[in-house]
Structures are given as structure tokens and as C-alpha cells.
N, C-alpha and C positions, 0 to 999 in steps of 0.2 A: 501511417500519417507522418510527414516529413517535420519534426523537431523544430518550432521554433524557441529559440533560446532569448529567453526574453529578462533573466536577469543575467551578468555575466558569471562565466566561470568563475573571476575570481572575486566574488562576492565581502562585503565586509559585515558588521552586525547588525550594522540597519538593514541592511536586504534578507539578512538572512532570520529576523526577527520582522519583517514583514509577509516574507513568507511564511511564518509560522502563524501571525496572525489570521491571513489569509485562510490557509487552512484550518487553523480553532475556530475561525467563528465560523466557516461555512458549517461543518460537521456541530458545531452546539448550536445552530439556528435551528437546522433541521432536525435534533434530536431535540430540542424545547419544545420545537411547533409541533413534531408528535405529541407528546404531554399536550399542549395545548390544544390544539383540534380534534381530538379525541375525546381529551374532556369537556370539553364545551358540544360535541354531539352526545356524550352522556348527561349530558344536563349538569357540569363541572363548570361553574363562572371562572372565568380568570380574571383577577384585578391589572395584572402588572406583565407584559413580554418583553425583559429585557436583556439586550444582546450587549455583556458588558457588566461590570460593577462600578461601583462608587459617583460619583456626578454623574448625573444626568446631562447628556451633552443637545437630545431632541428628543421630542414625546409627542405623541397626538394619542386622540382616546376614539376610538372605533364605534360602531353604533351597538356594538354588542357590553360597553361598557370596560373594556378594556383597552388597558395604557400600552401602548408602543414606545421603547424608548431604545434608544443607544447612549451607551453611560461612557464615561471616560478610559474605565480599565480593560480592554478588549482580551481579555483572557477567561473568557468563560460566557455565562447567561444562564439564565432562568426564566420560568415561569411561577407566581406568585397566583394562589388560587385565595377566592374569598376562605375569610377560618383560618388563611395560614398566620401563623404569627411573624412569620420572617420568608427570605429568599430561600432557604431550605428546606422549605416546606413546613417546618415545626407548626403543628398545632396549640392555637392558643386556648387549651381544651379550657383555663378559669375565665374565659369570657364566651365559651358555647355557648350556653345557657343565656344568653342575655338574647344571641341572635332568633329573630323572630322563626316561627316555628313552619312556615312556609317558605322560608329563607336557606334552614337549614339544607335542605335536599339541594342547593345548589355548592356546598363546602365539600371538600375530599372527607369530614370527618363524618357529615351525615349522608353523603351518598351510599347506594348499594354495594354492596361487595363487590357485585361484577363490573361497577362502573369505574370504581378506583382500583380495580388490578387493570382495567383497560386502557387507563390512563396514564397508569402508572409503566404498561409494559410497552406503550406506544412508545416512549421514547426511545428505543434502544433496537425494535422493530422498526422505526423510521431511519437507523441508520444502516441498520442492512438493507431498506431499498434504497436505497441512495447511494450504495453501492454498486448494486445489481443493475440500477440505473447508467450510471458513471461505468462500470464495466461492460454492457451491455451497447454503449454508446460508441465508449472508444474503440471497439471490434466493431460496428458496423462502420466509424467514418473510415478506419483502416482498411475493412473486408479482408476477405481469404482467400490467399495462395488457391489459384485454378490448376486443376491438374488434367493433363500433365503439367508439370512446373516450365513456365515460360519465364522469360527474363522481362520484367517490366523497366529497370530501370537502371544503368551501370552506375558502381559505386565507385567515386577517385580511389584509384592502386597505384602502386608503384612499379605494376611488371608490364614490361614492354612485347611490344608484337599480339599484342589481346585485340581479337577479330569478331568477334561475338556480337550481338549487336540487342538491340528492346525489339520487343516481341518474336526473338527468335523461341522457338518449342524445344525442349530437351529431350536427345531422346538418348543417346547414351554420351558418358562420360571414360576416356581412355580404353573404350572396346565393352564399357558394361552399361547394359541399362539402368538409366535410373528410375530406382522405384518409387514409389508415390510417400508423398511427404504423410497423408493422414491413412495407411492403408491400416489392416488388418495387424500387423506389425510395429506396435509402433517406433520399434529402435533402427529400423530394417534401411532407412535413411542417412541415419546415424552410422550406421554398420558398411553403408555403401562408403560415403563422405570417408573414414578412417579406412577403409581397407585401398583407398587412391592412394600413388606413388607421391612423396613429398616434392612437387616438382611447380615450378612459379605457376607456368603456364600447359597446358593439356589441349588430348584434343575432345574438342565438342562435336557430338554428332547432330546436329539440329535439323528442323522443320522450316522453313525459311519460307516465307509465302509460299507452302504450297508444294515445295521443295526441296529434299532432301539435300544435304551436304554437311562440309564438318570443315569448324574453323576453329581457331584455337579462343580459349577463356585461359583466365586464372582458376588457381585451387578455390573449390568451390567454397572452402571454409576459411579465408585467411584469418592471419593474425591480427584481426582488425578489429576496433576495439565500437560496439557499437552501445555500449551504457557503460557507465562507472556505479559502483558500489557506492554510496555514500558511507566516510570516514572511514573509506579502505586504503590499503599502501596508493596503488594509481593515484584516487582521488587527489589526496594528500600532495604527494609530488607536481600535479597540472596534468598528466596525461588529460587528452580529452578524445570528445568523440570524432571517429574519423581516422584517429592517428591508427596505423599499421604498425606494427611492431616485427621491423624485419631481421634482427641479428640479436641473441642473448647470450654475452659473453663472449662475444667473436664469430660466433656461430649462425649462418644465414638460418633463418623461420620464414618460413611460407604457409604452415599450415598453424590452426588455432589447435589442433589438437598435441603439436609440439609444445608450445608456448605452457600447455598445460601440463605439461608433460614433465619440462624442466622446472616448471613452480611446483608443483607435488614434490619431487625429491630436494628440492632447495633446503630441506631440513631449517628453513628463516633465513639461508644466510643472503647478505647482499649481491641482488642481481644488477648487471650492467648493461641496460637496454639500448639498441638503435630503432629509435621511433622516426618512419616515413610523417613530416607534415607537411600537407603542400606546397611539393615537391624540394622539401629542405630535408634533410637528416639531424635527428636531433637526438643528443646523449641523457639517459637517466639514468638514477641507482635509485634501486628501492631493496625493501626488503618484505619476501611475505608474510604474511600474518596466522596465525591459527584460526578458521572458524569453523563453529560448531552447522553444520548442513544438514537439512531434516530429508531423509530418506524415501521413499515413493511408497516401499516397503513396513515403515513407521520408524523412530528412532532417529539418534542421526548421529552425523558421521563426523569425527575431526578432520577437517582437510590445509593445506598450506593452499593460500591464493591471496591474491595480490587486487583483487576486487574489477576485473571488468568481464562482460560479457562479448560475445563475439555474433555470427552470424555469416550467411552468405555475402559472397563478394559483390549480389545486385541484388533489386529489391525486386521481388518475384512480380508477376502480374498478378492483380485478383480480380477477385467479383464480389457485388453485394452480399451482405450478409442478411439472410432473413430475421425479421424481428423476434418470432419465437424461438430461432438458433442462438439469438446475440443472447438471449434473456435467458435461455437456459443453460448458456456458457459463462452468462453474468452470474446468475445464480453457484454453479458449478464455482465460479473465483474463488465468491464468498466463504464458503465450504472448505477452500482448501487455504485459507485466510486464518479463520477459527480452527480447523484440526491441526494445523502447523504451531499455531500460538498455543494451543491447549499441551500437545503433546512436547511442546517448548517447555513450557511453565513446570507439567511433570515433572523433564527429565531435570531442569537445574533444579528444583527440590530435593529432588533424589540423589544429585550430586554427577550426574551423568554427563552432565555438560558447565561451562561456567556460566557461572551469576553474572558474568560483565553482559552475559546475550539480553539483559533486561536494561533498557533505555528511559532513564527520565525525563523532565520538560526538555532539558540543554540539549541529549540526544535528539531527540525529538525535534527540535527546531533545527540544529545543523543540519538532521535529513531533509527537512522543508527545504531548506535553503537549497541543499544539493539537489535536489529533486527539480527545483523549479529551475537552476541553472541548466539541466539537461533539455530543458524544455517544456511545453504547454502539456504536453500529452503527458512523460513522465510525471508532473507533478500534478494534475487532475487524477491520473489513474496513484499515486502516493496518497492523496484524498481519502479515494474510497478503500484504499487498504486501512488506513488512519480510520475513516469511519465505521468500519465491518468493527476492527480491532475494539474500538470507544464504544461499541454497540455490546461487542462480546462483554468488554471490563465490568458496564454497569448492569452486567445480569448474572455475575459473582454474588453470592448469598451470603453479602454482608451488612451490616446494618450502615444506614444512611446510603448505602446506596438503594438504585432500583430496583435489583435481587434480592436486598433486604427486605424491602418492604413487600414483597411478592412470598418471602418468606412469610411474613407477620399475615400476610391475609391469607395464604396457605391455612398458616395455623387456625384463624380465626373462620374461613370455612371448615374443618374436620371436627373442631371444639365446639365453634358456635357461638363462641363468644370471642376480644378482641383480649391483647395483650394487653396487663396494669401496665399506666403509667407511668408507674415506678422500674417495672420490667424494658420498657422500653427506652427508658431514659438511660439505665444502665448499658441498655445492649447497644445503643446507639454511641454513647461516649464509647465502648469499646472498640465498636468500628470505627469512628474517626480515628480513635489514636492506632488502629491497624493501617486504615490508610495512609495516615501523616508516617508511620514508619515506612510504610513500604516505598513513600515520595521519597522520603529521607535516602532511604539504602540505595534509589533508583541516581539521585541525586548526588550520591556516592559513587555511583560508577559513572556517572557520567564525568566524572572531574577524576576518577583515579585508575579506569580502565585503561587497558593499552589501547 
């Protein structure tokens, strides 16, 4: 799906705080309304859905007896069940007792066990299908690459005498076939693309209505930069999408696997790029960065890179994606969403990688921002990694979060009875002030990281 860029590249802090907001409230609506529709088919009243704190800015009250509002501070929301004593749910357990006693089975304190872990684990289950969803979508309006790989669409290059044309079929490249992008192999593409001669232009052996012949293309993988990392070197500088990156340090690049080639041994130091933009040549300096890259194999890697991704020099042809492919590829995201952040979280505990790889709100928002600069699609599918992620966080087995309390009812189905009051007042004030630390440290890197 072709990138529309619908805030600019060079964003300031209102846009780039409206895209954060954009994305906070979608993801806390949908993890509320779990909690919320969940409990209310467990027989869970809810008083209060509010998307927002502090002023009430609009409310209306539903025939189920529940308030709709959006409140003034759009950084967060809730759900407020009868019983609760506050927007955190806190139970006002010294006025239980007063609630009438056919009343009670509708509060989280006197529902069943199964109905408040239902309720309780919907939120955070509602943000991984909303993922699955959002990933699942964006691969079908994109579809996939048909094979054999045909050319759907040429992309602006800067190499001259390119004869190639949309809907030509690929059938070898400089005397080798090329082999299929999702085969048996899955590097085998990869291994084809690197072992071509560094050269602007090649020849194509193509299928042509029907028609064999061979006309020349560019390298199949240039220098071309088709996403930027948000708050990497590129970003940073303005490179944007599009640009080609043809000389580094004097030295002509034609292929993307160069360009990576000379950022890996750059050991940081300052590189001095000639960027193709339409049809201008334009000087930058940057310099690469260190970052920690989680491996296929588990673990991850230190690497020098300078923050963009690349791709073929046309947008292939595809076809529909089936619904139970997209869902089970959406699915498949999610998965590799959570084990990347799990196995993140590990290693900087363990010291394996740095603490700077953990982003608080500030991070957090400048990727909105960058995200939604690259366009609709990057910052939808930013979304649902943001939602998988906000899904995984609040099923951490801490008190006041949702883990927390899926602990306490753990406890209280094995035991049979519920945690004192006084036990849970304690274990709660400790998780807040765990999470206020861990906002705090996050908060920290985000103002003192490189």
C-alpha cells in the first residue's frame, strides 16, 4: 500500500503530540471496552467509560445504565464498575455492606471468581486482537508478492538506460535465475540479490506478454531508502523516503547491501553521503549509532546502522491475501512482537544490552510522530505493535496492574479464600511505586539517552 504522508516530515510538537494522542486513546478505548463488555456479559455493571481524565468535556448514559464521557486530559481512560471507589478500580469494601444484597453480584467485589478474572484479563486480550486485526488488514490491503516475482510498479532511480517495464515476469537476473521470494529457503533470495555484480544497471531476463527477452533493470536492491528508523542517525538529519543514497565518501553505491557494508565497519565515525532526490543530488553527514538487534536465533546483536531500511527497486505485483492467511500472519506479528520485547526486557536486566533500548512516554510519542510522518500504513501498523506491546505490559504480575490482579485471584482460587485487605493495600502501594520507578528511569532515558 502506497504511503500517504499525511503529517509532514518535519513535524513540530503539536503534531507530534497529536499523534501520540491519536494512538493512546485508540489502544486505551479498546483495552477499556474489553474490561467493559466483558463485564457487563458477566453480569459486571459499569457506572462510568471514560476515555480521558479530569473534566468531563461530553457524557451521555446508555440504556444499560452506563456513562459515556470524554474528559479533558486524553492520556489514558478507564472503566469505573459499580463497588468501585475510584477510576482504579479500588474497592470501597467500608460501604460493601450497605449495597443491597441483589445488587451486590453486579460489583467486581461480589462477582464470581470467573467473572472478575474475565473481566479483568479482557483488557489486555482485547489489545492483542486489535492487533491481529490491524496486522491482518494491513497485509491484505497490501497482498503478496506472486510468484514468480513480476514487476508491479517502477520506483524513481537515478540509473539511466533502465528498460524494464510493470508486469514484466522475472525469470533470471545477469545469467541466474531468480528464485522465489517465500520458497523452501528462506535466505535463498537474499543469497541470490548479494552474490549479483555491484553494477547500476543489469540484464533482465523477463517474460513479456507471453514473450521471452531481456532488457536491462537496475540492481535489484539499491541504496534506496524505503522507511526510516524513528530517532535514528537518517531520521535525525531529514533523509527521507525515496531518497537513494548513491556515493559514501566519494565512493559510487548501487547496491543496499554496500551501503551496509560501509555503516557496519564505520566503527561511529562520520559518514559523508550523496543522496539522489528528485533528480537533485544532495550532501549529508551523519554519523552511525550502536543498536542492540534481537536475532532470529534468540539474543541480539550489537550492530553500527544509521536507521533506514531498503528494498527492491519496484514494487512487485501481488495478489489477494486470504483472510485465514492474513489472520494467521496477523497472529504470527503479535508473537514475534511479545518474544522480541520479552527477550529485550531479559537481556537489559542481565546487562546484555543497554537500558537506553527501554522508551518512556517522550520516546514513545516522538515514534508516533515519526511514524505517522512516514505515512497512514506505517503509523496504523506502529499502532498495533504499541497495542500487542500495552497488552503484553499489563499482564506483568504486578499489583495494580491487570497481572496483578489475575495474581490475587490465582491466589484466591488455590486458597479459597481472597487476600486481607491490609495485604493488598501493601502489595498495591508497592506496585505503584515500582511502576512510578520504572516511568521515572524510562523517563530518564528518554531525556539522557544518545
Amino acid at each position: 500500500m502506497e504511503s500517504i504522508a499525511f503529517i509532514p516530515q518535519v513535524g513540530g510538537l503539536f503534531l507530534t503530540l497529536v499523534a501520540f494522542v491519536i494512538a493512546l486513546s485508540v489502544i486505551v478505548a479498546i483495552h477499556e471496552y474489553g474490561h467493559y463488555i466483558v463485564g457487563r456479559w458477566c453480569g459486571i455493571k459499569a457506572e462510568v467509560f471514560s476515555l480521558g481524565f479530569g473534566p468531563v468535556l461530553f457524557s451521555r448514559v446508555d440504556k444499560h445504565g452506563t456513562q459515556w464521557q470524554v474528559a479533558a486530559l486524553p492520556f489514558g481512560g478507564y472503566v469505573k464498575f459499580l463497588g468501585d471507589a475510584n477510576a482504579a478500580s479500588g474497592t470501597a469494601a467500608e460501604t460493601y455492606d450497605e449495597i443491597p444484597q441483589h445488587v451486590k453480584r453486579q460489583t467486581m467485589l461480589g462477582a464470581p471468581l470467573w467473572a472478575r478474572t474475565a473481566t479483568v484479563a479482557a483488557g489486555p486480550v482485547f489489545n492483542f486482537i486489535l492487533s491481529v486485526v490491524v496486522f491482518a488488514a494491513v497485509m491484505m490491503i497490501q497482498g503478496r508478492a506472486i510468484e514468480p516475482l513480476a514487476v508491479g510498479e517502477l520506483k524513481p532511480l537515478p540509473f539511466e538506460g533502465v528498460t524494464i517495464q510493470p508486469d514484466d515476469q522475472l525469470i533470471s537476473i545477469n545469467g541466474d535465475a531468480v528464485p522465489a521470494r517465500d520458497g523452501d529457503d528462506p535466505d535463498a533470495f537474499q543469497d541470490f540479490i548479494n552474490a549479483l555484480p555491484y553494477e547500476a544497471t543489469l540484464d533482465y531476463e523477463v517474460n513479456r506478454n507471453g514473450e521471452v527477452t531481456v532488457v536491462q533493470g537496475p540492481f535489484p536492491m539499491p541504496a534506496l531508502i524505503t522507511q526510516l528508523a524513528p530517532q535514528s542517525a537518517a531520521f535525525d538529519i531529514d533523509l527521507r523516503q525515496g531518497d537513494v543514497i548513491v556515493a559514501v565518501e566519494g565512493a559510487p553505491i548501487v547496491a543496499f547491501e554496500q551501503l551496509k557494508q560501509v555503516v557496519e565497519t564505520s566503527d561511529g565515525r562520520v559518514l559523508e553521503l550523496d543522496v539522489w532526490r528528485n533528480g537533485e543530488i544532495l550532501q549529508f553527514a551523519l554519523a552511525p549509532r550502536r543498536v542492540d538487534e534481537p536475532q532470529p536465533e534468540g539474543g541480539f546483536k550489537t550492530q553500527w546502522r544509521i536507521g533506514i531500511s531498503g528494498g527492491l527497486a519496484f514494487e512487485p505485483a501481488t495478489e489477494a491475501l486470504g483472510l485465514v492467511t492474513a489472520v494467521s500472519d496477523g497472529g504470527t506479528q503479535v508473537w514475534r512482537v511479545i518474544s522480541s520485547s520479552l527477550s529485550g526486557l531479559y537481556h537489559m536486566i542481565t546487562g546484555a544490552i543497554s537500558s537506553c533500548n527501554m522508551s518512556g512516554p517522550i520516546g514513545i510519542a516522538e515514534v508516533s510522530g515519526a511514524m505517522a510522518s512516514q505515512g497512514v500504513d506505517n503509523f496504523i501498523w506502529f499502532i498495533a505493535v504499541l497495542s500487542t506491546a500495552v497488552g503484553l505490559l499489563n499482564l506483568f504480575p504486578i499489583p495494580v496492574l491487570d497481572g496483578g490482579h489475575l495474581v490475587f485471584y490465582a491466589y484466591e482460587a488455590v486458597t479459597g479464600r481472597k487476600p486481607s485487605d491490609q495485604i493488598l493495600r501493601i502489595l498495591m502501594t508497592v506496585g505503584l511505586v515500582l511502576i512510578l520507578s520504572v516511568m521515572a528511569f524510562a523517563v530518564f532515558n528518554d531525556i539522557f539517552c544518545p
